[in-house]
N, C-alpha and C positions, 0 to 999 in steps of 0.2 A: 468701869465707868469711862464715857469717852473722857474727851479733853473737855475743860469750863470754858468758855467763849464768851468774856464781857459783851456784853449786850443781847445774848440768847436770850429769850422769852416765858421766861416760867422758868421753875426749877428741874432739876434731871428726873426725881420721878417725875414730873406733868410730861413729859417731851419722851420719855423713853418708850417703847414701845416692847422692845423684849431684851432680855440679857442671859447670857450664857456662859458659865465660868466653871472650869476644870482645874489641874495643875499646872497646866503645858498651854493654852490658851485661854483667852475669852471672846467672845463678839459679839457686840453692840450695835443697836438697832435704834436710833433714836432720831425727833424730829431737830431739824437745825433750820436757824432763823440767817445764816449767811450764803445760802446755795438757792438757786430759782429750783433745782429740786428737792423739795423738804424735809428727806426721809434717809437717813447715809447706816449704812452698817458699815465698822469697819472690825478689824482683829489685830490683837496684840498676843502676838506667839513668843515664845521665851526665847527660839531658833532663830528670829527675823528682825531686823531695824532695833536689836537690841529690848526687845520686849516694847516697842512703842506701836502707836498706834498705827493702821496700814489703813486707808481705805478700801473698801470692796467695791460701793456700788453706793447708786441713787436709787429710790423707788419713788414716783408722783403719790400714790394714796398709802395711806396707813394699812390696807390691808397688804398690796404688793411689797413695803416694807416687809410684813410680818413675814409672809410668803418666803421675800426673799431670805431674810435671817433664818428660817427653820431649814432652808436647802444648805446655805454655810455652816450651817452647825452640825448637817447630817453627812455633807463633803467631808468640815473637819474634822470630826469624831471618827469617819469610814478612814479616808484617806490620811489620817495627821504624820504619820512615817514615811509616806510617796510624795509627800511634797517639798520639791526643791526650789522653789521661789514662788513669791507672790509679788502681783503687779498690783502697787500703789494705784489707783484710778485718779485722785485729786494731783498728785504729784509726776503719776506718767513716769513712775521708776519702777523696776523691777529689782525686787530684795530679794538675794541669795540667801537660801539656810546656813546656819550657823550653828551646828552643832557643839552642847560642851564639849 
């Protein structure tokens, strides 16, 4: 589940849109009430920013949301071993892997 954000809008199921969780990550797709675009998936990988949450992206409607979330889950699940960083989008940092 993302992060809780005093003052979001309804509870996390109403705002979620899709969720995806394995061993090794998860990512979350849900609507947020602090961004002019309404719809953020991010991921929290166990190899990255210490398992916390990473931004990915913004989508405008709830279906491009969806959209988006089913192409990172089909990158992360293809790709989870080739990837050696990911770039936070809300923070504009790129987080190095961290292998145990």
């Amino acid at each position: 589940m993302m992060l809780g954000f005093e003052g979001m809008i309804g509870t996390y199921e109403q705002r979620n849109v899709a969720n995806f969780k394995n061993d090794v990550f998860e990512i979350d797709t849900s609507l947020v009430t602090d961004r002019a675009i309404p719809y953020e998936t991010a991921v929290a990988h166990k190899n990255f920013r210490n398992g916390n949450w990473i931004v990915l992206g913004w989508r405008e409607t709830k279906e491009e949301a969806q959209k988006f979330h089913d192409e990172m889950v089909k990158y992360f699940c293809e790709h989870e071993k080739e990837i050696t960083s990911i770039k936070d989008v809300w923070e504009n940092i790129e987080y190095e892997r961290k292998d145990d």
